[in-house]
C-alpha positions, 0 to 999 in steps of 0.5 A: 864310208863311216870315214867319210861320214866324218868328214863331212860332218867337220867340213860341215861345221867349217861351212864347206860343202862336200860332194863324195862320188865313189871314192873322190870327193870335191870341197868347195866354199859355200859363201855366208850369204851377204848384203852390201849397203851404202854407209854414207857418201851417196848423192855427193855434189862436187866441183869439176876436177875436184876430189869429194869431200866426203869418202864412199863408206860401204857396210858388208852385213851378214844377209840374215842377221844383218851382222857387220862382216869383216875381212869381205874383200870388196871391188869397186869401179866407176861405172859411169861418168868421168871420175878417178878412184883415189887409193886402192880398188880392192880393198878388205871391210873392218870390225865394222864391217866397212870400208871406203874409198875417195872419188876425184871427179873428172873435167866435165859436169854431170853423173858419175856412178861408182859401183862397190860389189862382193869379190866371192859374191859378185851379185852382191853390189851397191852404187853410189850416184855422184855429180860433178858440176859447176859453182852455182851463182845467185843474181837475183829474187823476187819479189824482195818482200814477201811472208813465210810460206809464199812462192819466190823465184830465184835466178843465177847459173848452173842450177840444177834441171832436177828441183830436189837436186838444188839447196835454197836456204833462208839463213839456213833454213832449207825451202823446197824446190817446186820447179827448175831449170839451169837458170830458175828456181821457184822456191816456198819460203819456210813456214817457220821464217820469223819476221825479218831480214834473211839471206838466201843463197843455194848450193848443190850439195856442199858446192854453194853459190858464193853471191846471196841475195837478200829477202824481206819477211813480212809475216806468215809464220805458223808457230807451233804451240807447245806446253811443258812435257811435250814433244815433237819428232821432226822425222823430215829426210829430205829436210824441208819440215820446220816448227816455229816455237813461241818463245819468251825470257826464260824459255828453253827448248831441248834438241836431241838429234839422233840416227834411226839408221840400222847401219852402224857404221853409217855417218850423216853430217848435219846442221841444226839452225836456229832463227831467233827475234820477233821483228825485222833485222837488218841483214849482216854484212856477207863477213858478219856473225851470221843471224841464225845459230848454227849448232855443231859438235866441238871443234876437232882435236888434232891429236884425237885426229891423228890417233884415229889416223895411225890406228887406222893404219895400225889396223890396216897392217894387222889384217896384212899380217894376219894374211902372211906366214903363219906364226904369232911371235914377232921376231927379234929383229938386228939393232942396237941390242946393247942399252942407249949410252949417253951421248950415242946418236941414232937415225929414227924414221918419224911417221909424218902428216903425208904418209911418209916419213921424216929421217931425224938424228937424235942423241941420247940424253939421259938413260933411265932404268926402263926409258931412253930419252933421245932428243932431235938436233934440230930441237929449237932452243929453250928445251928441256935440260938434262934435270928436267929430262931425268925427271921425266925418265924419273915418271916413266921408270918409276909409277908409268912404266910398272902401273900399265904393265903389271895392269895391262901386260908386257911390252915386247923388247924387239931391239933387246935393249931393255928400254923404251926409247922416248924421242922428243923431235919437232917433226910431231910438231909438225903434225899440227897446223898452225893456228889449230886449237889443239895439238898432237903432244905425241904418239906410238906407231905400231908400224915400229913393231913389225921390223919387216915394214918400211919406215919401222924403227925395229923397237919400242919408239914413243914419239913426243913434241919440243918445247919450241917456245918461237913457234919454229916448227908449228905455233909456238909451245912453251916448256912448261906447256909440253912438260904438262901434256907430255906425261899423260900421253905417254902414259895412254900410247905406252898402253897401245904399245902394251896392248898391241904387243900382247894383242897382235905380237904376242897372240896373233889377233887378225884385227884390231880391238873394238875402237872404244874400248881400244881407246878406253883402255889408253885412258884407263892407264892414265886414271891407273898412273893418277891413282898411283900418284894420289896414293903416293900423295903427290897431288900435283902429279895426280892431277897431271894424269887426271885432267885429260879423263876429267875434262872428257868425262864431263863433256860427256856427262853435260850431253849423255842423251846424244853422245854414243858410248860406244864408237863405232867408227874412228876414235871418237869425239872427246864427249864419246871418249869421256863417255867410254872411259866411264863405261870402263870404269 
């Protein structure tokens, strides 16, 4: 019996519960209690047949703490309406505690419910009410003149039976719903309209009506008083309150928009309107600047977008691992063990922008001491000559290469060849739309380091951009463009070879690192390879590896009252990234 005593103590600590009758004993799990809630895509409007814009994200907490739970296997099913889940039904919660998955709706309006419950605790669920519906029209309002806070009646098609289902917006300020019907809407015309011209249109959720009508405004604003020093919340979830504020040459006005949400992981789109003038305005034509202010983040960055992608991924894959075999090591796999000679030609398989992968032949140009620099045969002209590429090899073998490894740890060396291959192709020209107002100059794969994966190249691949000085592939990129970007990004994705190598390969961690200090840490290398130049004193270099972390760090420090430091979902936006390399540093 002291036997047993003592193991139950351990099974116990290990949160199993046993049961001892005479001389048998049953384990079983006992569960963390948990609480599954909605992160963000709930009350979704979307048009028939269409796939909905915005993912379903669930956040799997621990009941007690309210903690994100990672590797929860949640189910999730569509319970009423006709609509499809896109991509896994079964699938496993993040460091973050959540996860997600995209609804197609099906061919005829109305509700859809998509329900998301606990595999081991299957009374643990959430639902998300959905609805797929027509594209509204707007034919008519009146009266055509009125003040702010008055009663209009707007007509059209495919409205929604439901008031508070129905966005009627005056140049984007939102007005409520008192009463509807399919094809009526009696509508309060915002408090806080200014004397002018607006136009209205209404929308459910993002599907909106694609005609406008025109409205006078005569009077009737409240304006809200306000001195130096003070402030107002605007606390409005359903997003009809607005202030009028008096406003003069050289007056000023501080907006912090921010989360009261107790869900991390949780994301909520919004839109901050502004109507400005003192007397009426002519309404602008439907292709026109618009008359009102709409103040949104910075435009997307492909590349960062495209890190989040293959991190995502990444991550994906090593919680797929963490599950097989036991055993932290990777092993080496069969290859070109024996170093690139020049000349040689090779097959790489090139992750693409529709999750498969391109096959490129490419032949070694120049070898370095710690790189193999390949380049595509589909390169356009005007590319880098063998100079300019045993400089590059140059940067790699001589500051990059031993900076983040003697800073951050080892590279593994999966093909045995000694080398980090650098293949300069077009097909990461392609990942960028043409047109886009960024680019993605380049990228590691950790999928390239797990040798049984379909697509993995078996070693130590970075993939880079050509010059493609025409615009072949993708708008044009000139040489001197892509030898500026070039060095920098490589220096960032070889720390994400390094730390995926010493993280996953090495030390058998089941999950990825925290997203903002993953990220951090790949800008950190760059500032770590900009002190080295600067040491060396060659100012032009330091500045080559500097200008990305600068021009982050002061998007952040322009607006640090409301940029998270600490990203929680994705990569970050470039202020949140300047925000977690200071951090860091």
């Amino acid at each position: 019996m002291r036997g047993a005593g003592r193991l139950a103590a351990r099974v116990r600590a290990a949160l199993l519960v046993s049961a001892v009758a005479g001389c048998t004993s049953q384990t079983t799990v006992a569960h963390i209690p948990l609480d599954l809630v909605i992160g963000s895509g709930d009350g979704q409007f979307g048009v028939v047949g269409s796939q909905l814009p915005t993912p379903l994200r669930v956040v799997a907490q621990a009941a007690a703490s309210g903690l994100p739970r990672e590797d929860v296997t949640v189910l999730l099913d569509v319970t009423q309406g006709g609509a499809t889940l896109v991509g896994a039904t079964t699938t496993v919660t993040d460091s973050t505690g959540s996860t997600e998955v995209r609804v197609r709706l099906g061919s005829s309006p109305g509700p859809v419910r998509v329900r998301a419950r606990v595999a081991d605790q299957p009374n643990v669920s959430t639902e998300f009410g959905l609805f797929g519906v027509l594209q509204p029209t707007v034919s008519s309002i009146a009266p055509t003149t009125t003040t702010a806070g008055a009663t209009v009646t707007l007509t059209g098609t495919s409205f929604s039976p439901v008031p508070d289902h129905n966005v009627v917006l005056f140049s984007g300020v939102r007005g409520r719903v008192l009463a509807a019907t399919s094809t009526s809407l009696q509508v309060v015309v915002p408090r806080c309209i200014p004397v002018r011209d607006v136009e209205v249109h209404m929308q459910l959720g993002v599907v909106a009506s694609a005609d406008t009508v025109g409205l006078t405004v005569t009077g009737g604003i409240v304006l809200e008083p306000m001195n130096v020093g003070d402030v107002i919340d605007v606390a409005d979830d359903a997003g009809f309150e607005c202030h009028a504020l008096p406003g003069s040459s050289g007056t000023s006005y501080l907006a912090v928009v921010y989360s009261v949400s107790t869900v991390g992981a949780a994301q909520h789109p919004y839109r901050f309107t502004a109507l400005a003038s003192p007397g009426p305005v002519p309404s602008p034509p439907r292709a026109a600047q618009p008359a009102h202010a709409e103040l949104q983040g910075p435009a997307p960055d492909p590349q960062a977008i495209w890190d989040q992608h293959v991190r995502d991924l990444e991550g994906a894959l090593i919680r797929e691992r963490a599950t097989g075999p036991a055993g932290s090591i990777a092993p080496s796999v069969s290859g070109p063990a024996a170093v690139p000679a020049v000349g040689e030609r090779r097959s790489f398989s090139v992750f693409n922008a529709q999750g498969t992968f391109d096959q490129v032949g490419a032949v070694a140009q120049f070898v370095g001491t710690r790189a193999a620099i390949f380049v595509d045969t589909l390169a356009p002209p005007g590319g880098f000559d063998i100079g300019e590429l045993a400089t590059f090899a140059a940067r790699f073998d001589q500051v990059i290469h031993p900076q983040v490894t003697t800073t951050f740890g080892a590279a593994s060396d999966l093909d045995a060849n000694g080398r980090i291959v650098v293949l300069f192709t077009p097909a990461v020209n392609r990942l960028t739309p043409r047109g886009a107002s960024g680019f993605v100059g380049g990228f590691f794969f950790g999928n390239d380091l797990l040798p049984s994966r379909t697509g993995s190249n078996g070693g130590e691949v970075f993939y880079a951009l050509v010059p493609d000085p025409t615009g072949i592939h993708s708008s044009a990129r000139s040489k001197a463009l892509v030898a500026s970007v070039v060095p920098a990004i490589l220096a960032h994705e070889f720390q994400h070879m390094v730390h995926f190598n010493e993280r996953v390969l090495v030390r058998g961690a089941p999950a990825q690192e925290a997203l903002w200090l993953s990220e951090a840490l790949a800008q950190m290398a760059e500032e770590v390879v900009a002190r080295a130049y600067q040491w060396l004193g060659d100012s032009a270099s330091d500045s080559i590896f500097r200008s990305g972390t600068r021009a982050r760090s002061r998007q952040y420090l322009q607006r640090p009252d409301t940029v998270s430091v600490i990203v929680t979902t994705g990569q970050g936006s470039l202020p949140e990234r300047g925000g977690g390399f200071l951090a860091l540093l």
